[in-house]
C-alpha positions in Angstrom: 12.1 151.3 179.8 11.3 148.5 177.2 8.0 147.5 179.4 6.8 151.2 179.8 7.6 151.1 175.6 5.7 148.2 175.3 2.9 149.1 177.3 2.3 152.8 175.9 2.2 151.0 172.2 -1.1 149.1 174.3 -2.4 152.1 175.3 -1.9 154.0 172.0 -3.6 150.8 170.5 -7.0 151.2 172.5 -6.9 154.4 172.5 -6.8 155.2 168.4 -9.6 156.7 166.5 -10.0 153.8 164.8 -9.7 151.2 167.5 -13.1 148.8 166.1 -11.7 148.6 162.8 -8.0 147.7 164.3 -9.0 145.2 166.8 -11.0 143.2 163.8 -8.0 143.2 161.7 -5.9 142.0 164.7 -8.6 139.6 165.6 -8.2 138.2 161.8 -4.1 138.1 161.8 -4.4 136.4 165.3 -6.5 134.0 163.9 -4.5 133.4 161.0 -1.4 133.5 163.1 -2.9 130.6 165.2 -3.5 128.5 162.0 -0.1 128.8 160.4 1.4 127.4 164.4 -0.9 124.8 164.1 -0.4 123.8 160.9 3.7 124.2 161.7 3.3 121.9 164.5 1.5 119.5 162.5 4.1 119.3 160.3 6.6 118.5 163.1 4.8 115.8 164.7 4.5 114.2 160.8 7.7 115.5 159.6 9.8 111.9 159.5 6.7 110.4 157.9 6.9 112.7 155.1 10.3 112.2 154.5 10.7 109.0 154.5 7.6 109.1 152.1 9.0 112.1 149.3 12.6 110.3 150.0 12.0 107.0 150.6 15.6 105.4 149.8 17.7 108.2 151.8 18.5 108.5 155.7 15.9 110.4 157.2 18.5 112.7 159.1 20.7 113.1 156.0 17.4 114.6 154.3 16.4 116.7 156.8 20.2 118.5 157.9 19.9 119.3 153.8 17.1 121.1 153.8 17.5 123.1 156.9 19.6 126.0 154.7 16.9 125.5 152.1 14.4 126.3 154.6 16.4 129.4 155.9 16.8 130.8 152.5 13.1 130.5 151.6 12.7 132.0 155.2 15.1 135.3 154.2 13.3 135.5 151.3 10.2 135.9 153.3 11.1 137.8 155.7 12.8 140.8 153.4 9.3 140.6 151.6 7.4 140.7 154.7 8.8 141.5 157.4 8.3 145.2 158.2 10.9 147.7 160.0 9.8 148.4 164.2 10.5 152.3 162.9 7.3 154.7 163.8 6.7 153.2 166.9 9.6 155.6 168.4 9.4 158.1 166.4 7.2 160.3 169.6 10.2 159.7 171.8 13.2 160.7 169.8 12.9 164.5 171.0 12.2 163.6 175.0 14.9 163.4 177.3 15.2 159.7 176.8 18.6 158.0 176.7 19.1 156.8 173.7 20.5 153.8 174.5 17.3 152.5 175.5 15.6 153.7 172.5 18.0 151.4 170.8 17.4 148.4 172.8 13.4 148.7 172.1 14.6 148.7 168.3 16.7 145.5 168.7 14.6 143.8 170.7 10.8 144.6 169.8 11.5 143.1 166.3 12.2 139.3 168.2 8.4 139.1 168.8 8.2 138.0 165.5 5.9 135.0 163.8 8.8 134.5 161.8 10.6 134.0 164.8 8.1 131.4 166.1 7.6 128.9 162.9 10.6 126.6 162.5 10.7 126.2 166.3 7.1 124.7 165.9 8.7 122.7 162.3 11.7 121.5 163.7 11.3 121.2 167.7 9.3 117.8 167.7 11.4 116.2 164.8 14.5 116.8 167.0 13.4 116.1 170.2 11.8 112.8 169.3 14.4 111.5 166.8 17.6 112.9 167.7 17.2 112.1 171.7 16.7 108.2 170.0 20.4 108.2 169.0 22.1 111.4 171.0 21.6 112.5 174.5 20.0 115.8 175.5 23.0 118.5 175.5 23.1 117.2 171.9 19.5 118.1 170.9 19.9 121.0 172.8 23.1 122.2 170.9 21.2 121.7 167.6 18.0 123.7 169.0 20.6 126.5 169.6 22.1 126.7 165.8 18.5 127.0 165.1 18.1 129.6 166.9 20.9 131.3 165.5 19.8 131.3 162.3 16.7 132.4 163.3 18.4 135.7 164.7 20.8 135.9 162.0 18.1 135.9 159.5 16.0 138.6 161.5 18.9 140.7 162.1 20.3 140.5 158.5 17.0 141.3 157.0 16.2 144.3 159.3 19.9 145.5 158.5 19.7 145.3 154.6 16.2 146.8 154.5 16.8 149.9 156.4 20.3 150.1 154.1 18.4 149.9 151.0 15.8 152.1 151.8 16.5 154.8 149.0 18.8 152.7 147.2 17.2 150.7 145.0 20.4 150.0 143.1 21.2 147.6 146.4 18.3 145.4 146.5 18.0 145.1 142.6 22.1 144.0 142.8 20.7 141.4 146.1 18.2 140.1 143.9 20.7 139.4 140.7 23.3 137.6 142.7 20.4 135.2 144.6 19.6 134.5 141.2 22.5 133.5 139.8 23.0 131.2 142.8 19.8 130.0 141.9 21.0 129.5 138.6 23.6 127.5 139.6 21.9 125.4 141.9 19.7 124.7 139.3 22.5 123.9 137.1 24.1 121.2 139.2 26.9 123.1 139.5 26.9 122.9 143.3 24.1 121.7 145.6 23.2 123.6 148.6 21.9 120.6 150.4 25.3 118.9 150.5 27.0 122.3 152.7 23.6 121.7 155.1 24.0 118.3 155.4 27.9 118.6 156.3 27.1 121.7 158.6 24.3 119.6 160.9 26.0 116.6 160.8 28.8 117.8 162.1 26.8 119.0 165.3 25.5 115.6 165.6 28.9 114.9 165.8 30.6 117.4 167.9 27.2 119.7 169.5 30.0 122.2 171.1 30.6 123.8 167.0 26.7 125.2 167.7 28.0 127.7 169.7 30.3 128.9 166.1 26.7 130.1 165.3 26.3 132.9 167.6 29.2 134.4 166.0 27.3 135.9 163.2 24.5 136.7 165.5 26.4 138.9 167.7 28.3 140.9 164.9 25.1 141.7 162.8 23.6 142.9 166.0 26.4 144.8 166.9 26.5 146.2 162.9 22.7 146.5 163.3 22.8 148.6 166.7 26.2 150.7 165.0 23.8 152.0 161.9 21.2 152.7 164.3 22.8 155.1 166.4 24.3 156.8 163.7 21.1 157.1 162.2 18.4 157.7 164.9 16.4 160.2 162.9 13.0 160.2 161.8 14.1 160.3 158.1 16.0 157.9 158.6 14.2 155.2 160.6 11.2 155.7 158.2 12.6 155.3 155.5 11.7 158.4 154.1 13.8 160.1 151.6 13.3 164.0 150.5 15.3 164.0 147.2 15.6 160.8 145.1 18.3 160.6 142.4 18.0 157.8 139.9 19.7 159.1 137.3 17.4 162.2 137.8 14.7 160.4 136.7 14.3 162.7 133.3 14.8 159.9 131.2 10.9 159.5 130.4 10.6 163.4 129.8 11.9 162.9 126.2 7.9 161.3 126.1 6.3 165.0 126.6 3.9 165.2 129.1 3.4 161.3 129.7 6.6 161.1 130.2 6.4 164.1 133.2 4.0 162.0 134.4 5.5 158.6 134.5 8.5 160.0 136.0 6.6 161.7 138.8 5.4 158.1 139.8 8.4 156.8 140.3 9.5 159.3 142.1 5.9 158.7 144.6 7.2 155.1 144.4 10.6 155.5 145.5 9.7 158.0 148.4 6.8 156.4 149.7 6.2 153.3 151.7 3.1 151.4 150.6 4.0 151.4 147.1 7.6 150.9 147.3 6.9 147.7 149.4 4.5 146.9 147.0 6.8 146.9 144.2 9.6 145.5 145.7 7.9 142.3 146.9 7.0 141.7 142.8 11.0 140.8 142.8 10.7 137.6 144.7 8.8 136.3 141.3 11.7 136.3 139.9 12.9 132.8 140.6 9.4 131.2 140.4 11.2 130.4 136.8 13.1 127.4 139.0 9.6 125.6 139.9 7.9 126.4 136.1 10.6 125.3 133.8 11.0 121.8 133.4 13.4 120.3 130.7 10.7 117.6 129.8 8.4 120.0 128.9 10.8 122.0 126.8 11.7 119.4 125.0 8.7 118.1 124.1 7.1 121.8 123.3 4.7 121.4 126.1 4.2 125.2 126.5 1.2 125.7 128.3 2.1 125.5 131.9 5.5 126.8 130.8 3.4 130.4 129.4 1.6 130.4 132.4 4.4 131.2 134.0 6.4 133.4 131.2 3.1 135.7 131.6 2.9 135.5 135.6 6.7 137.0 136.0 6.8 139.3 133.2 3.7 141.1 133.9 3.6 140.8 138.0 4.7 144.1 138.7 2.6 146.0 136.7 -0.4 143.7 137.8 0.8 144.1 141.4 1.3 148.0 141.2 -1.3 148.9 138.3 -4.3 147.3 139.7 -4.3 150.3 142.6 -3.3 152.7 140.1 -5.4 155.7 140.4 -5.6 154.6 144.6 -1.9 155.4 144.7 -2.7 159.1 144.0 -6.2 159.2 146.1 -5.0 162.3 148.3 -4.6 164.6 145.1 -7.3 162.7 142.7 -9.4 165.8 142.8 -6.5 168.5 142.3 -5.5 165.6 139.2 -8.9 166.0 137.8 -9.0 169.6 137.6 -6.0 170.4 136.3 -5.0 171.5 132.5 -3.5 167.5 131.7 -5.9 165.9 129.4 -7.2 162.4 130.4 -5.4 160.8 127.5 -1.7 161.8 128.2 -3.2 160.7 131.8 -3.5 157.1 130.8 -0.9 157.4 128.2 1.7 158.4 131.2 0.0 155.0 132.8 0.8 152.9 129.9 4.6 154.5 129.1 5.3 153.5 133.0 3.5 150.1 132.9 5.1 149.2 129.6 8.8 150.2 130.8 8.1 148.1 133.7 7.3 144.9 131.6 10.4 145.3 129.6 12.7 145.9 132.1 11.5 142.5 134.0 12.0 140.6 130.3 15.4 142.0 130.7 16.2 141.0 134.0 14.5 137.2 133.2 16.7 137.0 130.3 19.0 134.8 132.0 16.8 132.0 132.0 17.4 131.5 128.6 20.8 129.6 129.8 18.6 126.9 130.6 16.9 126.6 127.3 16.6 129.3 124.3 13.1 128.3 124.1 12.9 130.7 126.9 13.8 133.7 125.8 10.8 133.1 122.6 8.0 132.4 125.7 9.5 135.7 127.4 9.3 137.7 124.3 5.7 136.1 123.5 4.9 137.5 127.0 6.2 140.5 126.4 4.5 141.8 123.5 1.4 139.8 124.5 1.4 142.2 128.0 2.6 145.4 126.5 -0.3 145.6 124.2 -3.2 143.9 125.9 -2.1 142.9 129.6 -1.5 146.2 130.4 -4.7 147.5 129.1 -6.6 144.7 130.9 -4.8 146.0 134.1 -5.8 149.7 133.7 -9.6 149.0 132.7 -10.0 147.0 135.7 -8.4 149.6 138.0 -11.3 152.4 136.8 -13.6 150.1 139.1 -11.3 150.5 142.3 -12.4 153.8 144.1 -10.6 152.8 147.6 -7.5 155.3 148.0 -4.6 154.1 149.3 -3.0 155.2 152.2 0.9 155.6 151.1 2.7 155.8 154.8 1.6 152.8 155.5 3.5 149.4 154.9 2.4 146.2 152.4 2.4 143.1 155.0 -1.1 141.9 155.5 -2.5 145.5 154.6 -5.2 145.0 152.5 -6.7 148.5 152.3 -7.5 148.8 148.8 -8.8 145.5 148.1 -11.7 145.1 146.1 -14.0 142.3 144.3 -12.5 143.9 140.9 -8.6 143.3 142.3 -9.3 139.7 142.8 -10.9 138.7 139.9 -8.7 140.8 137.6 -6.4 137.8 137.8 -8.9 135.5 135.6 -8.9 137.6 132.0 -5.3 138.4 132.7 -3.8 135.1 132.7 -6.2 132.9 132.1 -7.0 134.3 128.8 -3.7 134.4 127.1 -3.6 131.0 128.4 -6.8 129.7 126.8 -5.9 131.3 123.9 -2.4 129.6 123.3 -4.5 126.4 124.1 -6.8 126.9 121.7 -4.0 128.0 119.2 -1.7 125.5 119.5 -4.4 122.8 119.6 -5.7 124.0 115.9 -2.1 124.4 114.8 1.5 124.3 116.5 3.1 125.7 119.6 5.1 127.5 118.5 2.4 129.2 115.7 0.2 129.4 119.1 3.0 131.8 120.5 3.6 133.5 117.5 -0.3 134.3 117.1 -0.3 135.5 120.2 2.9 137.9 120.2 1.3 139.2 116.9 -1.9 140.0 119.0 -0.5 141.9 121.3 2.3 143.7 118.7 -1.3 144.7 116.4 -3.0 146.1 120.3 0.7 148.2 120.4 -0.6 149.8 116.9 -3.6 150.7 117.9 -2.8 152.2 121.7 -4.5 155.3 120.0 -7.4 153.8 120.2 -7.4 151.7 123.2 -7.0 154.6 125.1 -9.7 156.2 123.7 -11.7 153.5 124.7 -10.7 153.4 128.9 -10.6 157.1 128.9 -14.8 156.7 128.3 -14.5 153.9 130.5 -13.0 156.5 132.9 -15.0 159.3 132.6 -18.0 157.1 133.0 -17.2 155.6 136.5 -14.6 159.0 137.5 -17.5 160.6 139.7 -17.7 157.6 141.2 -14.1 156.8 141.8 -13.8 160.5 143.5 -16.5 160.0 145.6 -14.9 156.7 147.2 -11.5 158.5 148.1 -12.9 161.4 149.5 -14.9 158.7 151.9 -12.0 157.0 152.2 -10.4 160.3 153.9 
């Protein structure tokens, strides 16, 4: 039954309307797909050279068993970002006569023919085979293969398990997200080191291999909890991830806005219950923690705060650059029936900004923690803040009135790149860039810290005068709105 599952996805493929368009896409991902193994591999055939070079006084083993749990955290990370759910593939089947059992095993087991799957067996496989079989014999090698492998599955299996359990509670994944930042956090904080638990783990299977097999412990329960949720919740709503009522605290808390308000809560409400844009918005989460690789101490201390604002902008404003760059895409199906009804343009765009604006401070909020680290933080996160409520955003909207490609919301985020256009990749260069120049060119006629004030009092004087930047890209919209109509209806 899994082959005949297999091969009727093959058939459906070459079949589909569409089938030109698909097959180039594929053609590109296989391609791509062939350069990441090949770089992988690369990287195992040279992987003692570069550690012996980045850690030049430390035992090359010692290294590498530390950073294997780094490597599968990173790799979770990834995965729960791009790694999508095996779901509408059965949904044709669920009302044949079709055990379901075996519909069950195709949902287990289609999800192992994963890249993911494939990458830190082209990493790690020559670094183990050719240094480990220099001091240990081959059952040894083998046994450490195997806890690889393990933590391959677990990491697939755990991923697919919390993403189909969060799937309508957001509440869950923002709760995930908080605790691997506070481990983060502490990590960061010395207060304990996760390469000293690998390190202990892997040496102890060069050791004693037979405590490899401890790994398939874990395996075999999240399967079994994986295949329990599954059965109990083989439906199409389910499976999907589709949800027909969404409660987050009823979502009337914008309506005390009017009309924007209506209409920022509506959007969160097509954000919740849809895929694309749900996906999109979640992946803007993993930004998060690009705090850890930005703040340096040395620069904080000696008010070196370019770099640093660089990345106080890039995680403050990501999701509403992410999400707001396709905003009038999102609602391509019912442009037309948005365009002639009674709403005026301005509460249109005002709705735009109230949603937009709510986002940025909610993510200075959940970055506040990073002032632990330093208080000087918290002033680059408020500079951000301001700077993006007032101008960042309004950057973001302008430059979506040139994007007339509709986006499909059924479909899912990974390497989907309908809705791409030249004005989404270059939007990035007045967004951050500027802000950036302009603290440059601030702090170099005065101080740092004037630079940041400067430009927190820019953006706070842009919040003043929201009247009139709206104004301003609703002309910009009316002028290109033919336009962007045209492009979803072809898009249909």
């Amino acid at each position: 039954m899994l082959f005949i599952f297999i091969r009727h996805q093959w058939l459906s493929f070459w079949r589909s309307k569409g089938k030109g368009r698909d097959l180039g896409i594929q053609l590109v991902m296989g391609f791509l797909i062939l350069y990441i193994m090949a770089t992988a591999l690369l990287v195992g055939f040279n992987l003692d050279k570069l550690i012996i070079e980045f850690f030049p006084d430390k035992s090359v083993f010692a290294v590498f068993n530390g950073l294997l749990l780094y490597y599968f955290a990173l790799d979770f990370l990834m995965r729960f970002q791009l790694q999508e759910l095996p779901a509408l593939a059965i949904v044709p089947y669920l009302h044949l006569r079709i055990p379901k059992e075996k519909i069950l095993d195709f949902l287990q087991l289609r999800p192992l023919f994963s890249v993911f799957n494939l990458i830190p067996f082209f990493i790690f496989t020559p670094f183990i085979l050719s240094e480990i079989l220099l001091i240990s014999d081959t059952f040894t090698a083998a046994m450490y293969l195997f806890a690889l492998l393990c933590l391959v599955l677990w990491n697939n299996y755990t991923v697919l398990y919390l993403k189909r359990i969060a799937t309508g509670h957001l509440w869950l994944m923002i709760s995930g997200f908080f605790l691997a930042g506070v481990a983060a956090l502490l990590e960061y904080l010395g207060i304990y080191h996760l390469s000293g638990i690998s390190d202990f783990i892997f040496s102890s299977i060069l050791s004693s291999p037979w405590i490899a097999f401890l790994f398939m412990l874990p395996v075999l329960l999240i399967f079994r909890i994986n295949g329990n949720y599954l059965r109990h919740h083989l439906y199409t709503e389910e499976i999907t991830g589709k949800r027909k009522s969404v409660n987050l605290f009823s979502l009337n808390f914008p309506a005390s806005f009017g009309l924007p308000g209506k209409l920022a809560s509506l959007e969160i409400k097509l954000i919740l219950r849809n895929k694309r844009p749900r996906a999109t918005v979640s992946k803007s989460l993993i930004f998060i923690f690009y705090g850890f690789v930005f703040y340096k101490q040395k620069e904080l201390d000696a008010n070196q705060f370019g770099l640093l604002f660089f990345a106080a902008i890039f995680m403050v404003g990501n999701i509403s650059t992410i999400y707001g760059q396709f905003m009038f895409g999102w609602q391509g199906e019912e442009f037309d029936g948005l365009m002639t009804s009674k709403m005026t343009l301005k509460d249109f765009f005002r709705g735009k900004l109230l949603l937009m604006t709510t986002w940025t401070v909610l993510f200075t909020l959940i970055l506040s923690p990073y002032g632990f680290l330093n208080p000087k933080i918290l002033l680059l996160h408020f500079t951000a803040c301001l700077y993006y409520i007032g101008i960042g955003n309004v950057v973001v909207l302008y430059f979506a009135t040139f994007n007339s490609k509709k986006i499909e919301l059924g479909k899912g985020a990974s390497m989907n790149w309908q809705g791409v256009s030249a004005s989404t990749i270059i939007l990035a260069l007045p967004l951050i860039m500027m802000p950036v120049g302009l603290y440059y060119l601030f702090s170099w006629i005065s101080t740092p810290y004037v630079a940041l004030y400067i430009l927190a009092g820019l953006g706070f004087v842009a919040l003043l005068l929201q009247g009139h930047v709206i104004n301003i890209l609703t002309r910009a919209f009316k002028y290109r709105k033919y336009k962007i109509t045209e492009g979803f209806r072809q898009n249909s």
